[in-house]
N, C-alpha and C positions, 0 to 999 in steps of 0.2 A: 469348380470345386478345387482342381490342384492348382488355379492361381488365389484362390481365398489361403489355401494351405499354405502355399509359400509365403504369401505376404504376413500371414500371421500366425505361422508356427502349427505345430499341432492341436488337434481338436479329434477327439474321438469319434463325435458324431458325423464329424465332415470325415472321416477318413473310412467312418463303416460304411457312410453311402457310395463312398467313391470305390471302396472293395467290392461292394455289391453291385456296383456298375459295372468297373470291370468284367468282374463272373459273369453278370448276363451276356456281356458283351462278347464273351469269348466261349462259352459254353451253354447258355441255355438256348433253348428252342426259339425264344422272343429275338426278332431281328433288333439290330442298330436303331432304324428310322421308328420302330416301336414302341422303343423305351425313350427314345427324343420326345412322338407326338405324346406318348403319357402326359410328358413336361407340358407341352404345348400345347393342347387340343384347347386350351380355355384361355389361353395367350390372346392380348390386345395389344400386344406389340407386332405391328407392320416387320418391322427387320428381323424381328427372331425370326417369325414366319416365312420371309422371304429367303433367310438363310438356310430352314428347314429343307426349302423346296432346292435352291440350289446343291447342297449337299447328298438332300435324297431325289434324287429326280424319278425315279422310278417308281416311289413309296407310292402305294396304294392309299396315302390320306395326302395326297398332292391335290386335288383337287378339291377336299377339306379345305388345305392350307389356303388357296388360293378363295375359296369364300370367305374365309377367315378375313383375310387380308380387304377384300374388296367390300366387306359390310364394315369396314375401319375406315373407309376414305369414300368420298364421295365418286357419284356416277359420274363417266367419261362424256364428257358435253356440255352439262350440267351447270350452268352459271347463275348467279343471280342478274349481272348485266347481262344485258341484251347482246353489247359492243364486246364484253368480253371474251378473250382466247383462252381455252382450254391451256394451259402449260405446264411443263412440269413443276416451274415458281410456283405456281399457282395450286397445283395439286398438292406440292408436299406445302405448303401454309396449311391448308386445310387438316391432311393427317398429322402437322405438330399444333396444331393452334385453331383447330376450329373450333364453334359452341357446342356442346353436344347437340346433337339430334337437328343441328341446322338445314341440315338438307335430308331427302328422301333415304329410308337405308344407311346410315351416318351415327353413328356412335360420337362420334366426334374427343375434345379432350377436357378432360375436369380440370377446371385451374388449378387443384393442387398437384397436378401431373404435370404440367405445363412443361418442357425444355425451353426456356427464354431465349438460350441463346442460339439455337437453333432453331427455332421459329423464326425470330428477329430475323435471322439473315435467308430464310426462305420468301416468309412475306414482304421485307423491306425490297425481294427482287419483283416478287408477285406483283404487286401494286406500281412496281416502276412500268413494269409491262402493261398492268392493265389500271392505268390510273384511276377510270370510271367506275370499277368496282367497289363497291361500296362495302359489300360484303368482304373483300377482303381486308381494305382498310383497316374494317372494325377488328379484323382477325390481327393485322399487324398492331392496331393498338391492344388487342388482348396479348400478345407479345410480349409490349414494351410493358403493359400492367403486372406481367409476370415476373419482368426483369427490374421491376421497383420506377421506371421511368415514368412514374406519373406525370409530370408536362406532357410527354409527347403522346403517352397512353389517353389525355384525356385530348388533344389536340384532335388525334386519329377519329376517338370516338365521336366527340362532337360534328366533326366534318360527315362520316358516315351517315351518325342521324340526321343529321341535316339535308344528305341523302337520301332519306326514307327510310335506314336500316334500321329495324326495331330490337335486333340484336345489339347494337352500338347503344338505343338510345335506353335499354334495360343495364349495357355494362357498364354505361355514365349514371344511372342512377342509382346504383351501389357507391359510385364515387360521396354520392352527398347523402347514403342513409348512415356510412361508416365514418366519415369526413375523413377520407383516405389522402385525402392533399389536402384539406381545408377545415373550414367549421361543417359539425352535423348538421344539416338540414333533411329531417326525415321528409318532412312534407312535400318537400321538392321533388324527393325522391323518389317517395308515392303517386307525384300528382307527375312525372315521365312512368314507373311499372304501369299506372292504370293509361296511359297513353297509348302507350305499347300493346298490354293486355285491352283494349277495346279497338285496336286495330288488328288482333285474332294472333297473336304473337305470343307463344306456348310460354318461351322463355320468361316472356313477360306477365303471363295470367300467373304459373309459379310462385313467381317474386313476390307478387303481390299476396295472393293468398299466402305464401310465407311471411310478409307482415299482419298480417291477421290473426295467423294462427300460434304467431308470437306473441304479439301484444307488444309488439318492439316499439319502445322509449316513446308510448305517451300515445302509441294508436290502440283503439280500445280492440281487446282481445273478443276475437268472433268467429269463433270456429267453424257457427253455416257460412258464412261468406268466405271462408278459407275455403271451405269445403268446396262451394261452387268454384272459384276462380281454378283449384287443385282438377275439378274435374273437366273441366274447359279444355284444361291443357293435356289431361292425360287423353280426353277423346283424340287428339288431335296424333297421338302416339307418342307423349313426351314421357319417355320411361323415370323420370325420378317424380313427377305427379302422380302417376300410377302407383309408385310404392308409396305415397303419402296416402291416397288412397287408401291402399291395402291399410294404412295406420291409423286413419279416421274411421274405418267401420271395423279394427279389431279394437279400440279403447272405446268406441260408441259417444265419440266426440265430432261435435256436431251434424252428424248423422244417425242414426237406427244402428247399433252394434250389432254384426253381423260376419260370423268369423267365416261363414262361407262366399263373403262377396270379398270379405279380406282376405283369405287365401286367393283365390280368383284374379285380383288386382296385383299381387305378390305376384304369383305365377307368370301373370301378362308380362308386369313391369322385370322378372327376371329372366325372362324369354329375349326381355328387348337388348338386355345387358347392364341390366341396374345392378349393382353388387349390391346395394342396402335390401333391394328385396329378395334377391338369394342369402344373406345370411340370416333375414325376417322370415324366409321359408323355412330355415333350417331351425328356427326358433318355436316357430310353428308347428314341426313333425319332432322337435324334440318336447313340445310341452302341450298336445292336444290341443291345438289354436285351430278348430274348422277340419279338422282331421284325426284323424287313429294317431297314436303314437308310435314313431318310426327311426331310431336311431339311426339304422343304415339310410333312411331317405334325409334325416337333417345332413347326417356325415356329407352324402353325397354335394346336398347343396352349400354347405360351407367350405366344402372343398371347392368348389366354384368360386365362391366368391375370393376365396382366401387366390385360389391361380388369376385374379385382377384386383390384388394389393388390399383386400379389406380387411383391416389387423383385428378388428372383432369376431370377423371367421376365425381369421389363424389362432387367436385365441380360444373360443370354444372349442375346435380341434384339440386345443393342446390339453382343455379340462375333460374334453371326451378321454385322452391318454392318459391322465391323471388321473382321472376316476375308475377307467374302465367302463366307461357307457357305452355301449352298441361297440364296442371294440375290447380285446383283450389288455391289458391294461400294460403301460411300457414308459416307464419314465423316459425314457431315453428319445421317444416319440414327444414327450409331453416338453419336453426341455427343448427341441428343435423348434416347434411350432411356438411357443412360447418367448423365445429367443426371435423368432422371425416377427409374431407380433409387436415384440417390444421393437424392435428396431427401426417398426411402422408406427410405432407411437402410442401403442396400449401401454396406461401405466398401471391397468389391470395384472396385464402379460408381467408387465417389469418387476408386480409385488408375490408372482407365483413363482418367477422366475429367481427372486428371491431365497424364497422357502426348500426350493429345488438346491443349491446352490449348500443353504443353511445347511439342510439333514443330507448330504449328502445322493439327494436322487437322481436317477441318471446322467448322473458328473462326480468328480471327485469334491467331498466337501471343501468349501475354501469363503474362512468366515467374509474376509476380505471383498470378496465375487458380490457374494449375498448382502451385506451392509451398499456396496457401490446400486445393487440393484434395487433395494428397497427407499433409498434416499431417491433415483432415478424417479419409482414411482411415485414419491411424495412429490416430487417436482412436477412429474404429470399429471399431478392433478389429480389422484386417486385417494379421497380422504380417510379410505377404509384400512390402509396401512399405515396412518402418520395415528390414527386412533386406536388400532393396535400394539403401534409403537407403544402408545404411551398406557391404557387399558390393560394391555394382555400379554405383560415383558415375558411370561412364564412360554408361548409360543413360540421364544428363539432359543438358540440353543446359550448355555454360557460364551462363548468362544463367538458369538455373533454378538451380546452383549457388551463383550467388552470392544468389540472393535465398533461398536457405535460410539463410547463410553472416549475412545480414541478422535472418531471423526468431531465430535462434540467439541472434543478439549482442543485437537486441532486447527479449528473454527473460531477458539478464544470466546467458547460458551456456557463451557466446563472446567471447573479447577478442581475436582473431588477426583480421588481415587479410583483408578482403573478394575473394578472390583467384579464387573458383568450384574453389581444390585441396578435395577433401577429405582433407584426411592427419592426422595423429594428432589434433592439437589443435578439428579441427571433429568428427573419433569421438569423440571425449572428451565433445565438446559435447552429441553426439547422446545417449550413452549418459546424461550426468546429466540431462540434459532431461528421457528420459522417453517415455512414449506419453502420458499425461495432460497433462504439462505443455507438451508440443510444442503442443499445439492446441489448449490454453484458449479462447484469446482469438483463435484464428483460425477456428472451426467455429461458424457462427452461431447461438445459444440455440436456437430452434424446429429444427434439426436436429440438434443434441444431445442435443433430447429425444426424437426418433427413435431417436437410436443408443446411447443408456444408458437399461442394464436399471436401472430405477428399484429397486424392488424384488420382483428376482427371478423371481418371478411371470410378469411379462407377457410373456415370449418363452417360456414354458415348455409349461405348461401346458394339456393338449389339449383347445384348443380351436381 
């Protein structure tokens, strides 16, 4: 917090918490390593962890940390070759760049987490060591897939599967349902998932029932056959088919609806470390899905989810502080959480965060804030504020009006009068503008690449 502070000046909310750290730190009953594990206890970060432990070595949740860390990375031995050496190349490829749930106990990493460039150079050593692995390989081509090097990403993977790896030959067949270097070919694509998936490969039964239960570009949508290939692989302990699960028998698509086998599967797949079914839980105990209604039990599991990066957690958190549900109600709560979502790419978070900004709520009003935020979320992809925008002008305040009225005319979209009306001629405006072009140049580059799907792929795909 005081290097966020320096580098970018003052902020209220980062300086009440860092006051309030302090004080406990120096005064209350709660030790140091205390108010650290608070932070940490739900951390999937290997080095924060590691750094918990070397700073507190004494903390009575050292050997927390130390599970913590060891269900993040695979067991000591543990190869897919035969020929293969244990190393540390080898180990850390695995904790920056493994599939999920590739090995026993293995959380592994979502390729939207991916560090490209530090996997690259863990794996690129991995595999020099242990050429035979196959498994790694596929890891270092998931690497170079992250770091945009498709030639060598798809060289890696082919070589793998060719190897036998069904992980390699499931992350080459994303290459052709997305035509992520080439032309689309779903079929191809399908006919390596069901390859993979009938050689008993989690990853791969997933996949497939995710073109099923899509109905992706031309394959006929079939939600029992999603259903089965989804439970194939969740038997197998693959926690994001589990939480599909949990989502096929609470919509009562293509299975019997059944909100207590979907809480059930939620539970499992959030036990294993699925964030989507820890925020589906917390969805569940905030809205009687299979259970009592529980605002302190959703809280609990959205706070879970929200401490491993799910911005739809940290969003509902921040409308639980907004509204006052199961909490006393604290803008200034609602604004953090809300701020943290957007940052993660809710352009839900981005259009409350808005509104917060507008009226003043737990921040200083600042029309300017509010207009940057609401164009953010029209660029995200939130169609309930660009329809707003234009439906329900009376929602802002005048002083956010006219600095729309500003961004418009700035944009070379608007020539009328800075007046905060919206009436024909700033509609007009709105509509040739755009959702892209409204907020080019107002949603900062490193959050843009948050909230656009680059290609395709990386909001998809189950992992």
């Amino acid at each position: 917090m005081t290097a966020f502070l320096a580098k970018h000046g003052s902020d209220p909310v980062y300086r009440k918490k860092l006051k309030l750290l302090s004080e406990a730190e120096q005064t209350s009953s709660v030790t140091p390593d205390e108010i650290a594990w608070d932070a940490l206890k739900q951390s999937t970060d290997a080095a924060a962890l590691t750094r918990f432990i070397e700073r507190y070595p004494d903390s009575k949740h050292k050997a927390e940390a130390e599970q913590q860390i060891a269900a993040h990375e695979p067991q000591k031995g543990l190869n897919v070759s035969p020929t293969g050496k244990d190393t540390q190349a080898s180990r850390d490829c695995y904790l920056l760049a493994g599939d999920p749930q590739s090995m026993p106990g293995f959380l592994g990493v979502n390729f939207l987490k991916l560090d490209a460039e530090r996997a690259l150079a863990a794996c690129a050593q991995a595999v020099n060591e242990n050429p035979d692995d196959m498994m790694l390989v596929n890891m270092l081509g998931r690497a170079q897939d992250a770091g945009r090097n498709y030639v060598e990403a798809r060289r890696n993977y082919r070589k793998a599967a060719d190897g036998g790896n069904m992980y390699a030959l499931t992350n080459l067949a994303w290459f052709s349902v997305y035509g992520t270097d080439g032309p689309v070919d779903v079929d191809e694509g399908k006919r390596m998932f069901d390859q993979a998936a009938r050689a008993g490969n989690a990853y791969g039964q997933a996949s497939l029932g995710w073109l099923y239960r899509e109905g992706y570009d031309g394959i006929a949508q079939d939600y029992a056959e999603a259903a089965r290939w989804y439970e194939l692989a969740a038997n197998q302990g693959y926690a994001n088919a589990m939480a599909t699960m949990g989502w096929f028998y609470r919509e009562g698509l293509g299975l019997p609806k059944d909100l207590q086998q979907s809480l059930a599967w939620y539970k499992e797949a959030a036990e294993s470390g699925d964030a989507n079914a820890m925020s589906s839980l917390g969805w569940a105990y905030q809205n009687v899905l299979g259970t009592e209604q529980s605002y302190p039990e959703a809280k609990i599991w959205c706070e879970k989810a929200a401490n491993v990066g799910d911005s739809y957690s940290m969003a509902l958190l921040a409308w639980f502080y907004d509204i006052g549900n199961g909490v006393a109600q604290d803008y200034v709560q609602a604004r953090t959480w809300y701020e943290m979502a957007a940052n993660a790419g809710s352009a839900y978070a981005m259009g409350n965060l808005s509104r917060l900004y507008d009226y003043g709520l737990g921040t200083k009003a600042d029309a300017k804030e509010a207009v940057r935020w609401a164009a953010a979320s029209v660029e995200g992809g939130d169609p309930a504020k660009l329809d707003e925008l234009k439906s329900q002008p009376n929602n802002f305040t005048p002083a956010f009006r006219k600095e729309m009225q500003n961004l418009l005319k700035d944009r070379g979209y608007y020539g009328g009068p800075v007046d905060g009306e919206f009436g024909a001629a700033t509609q007009q405006a709105m509509r040739r503008c755009g959702i892209t072009s409204l907020c080019t140049l107002v949603l900062p580059a490193e959050m843009r690449a948050n909230t656009t799907r680059h290609d395709g792929r990386c909001r998809s795909r189950p992992t």
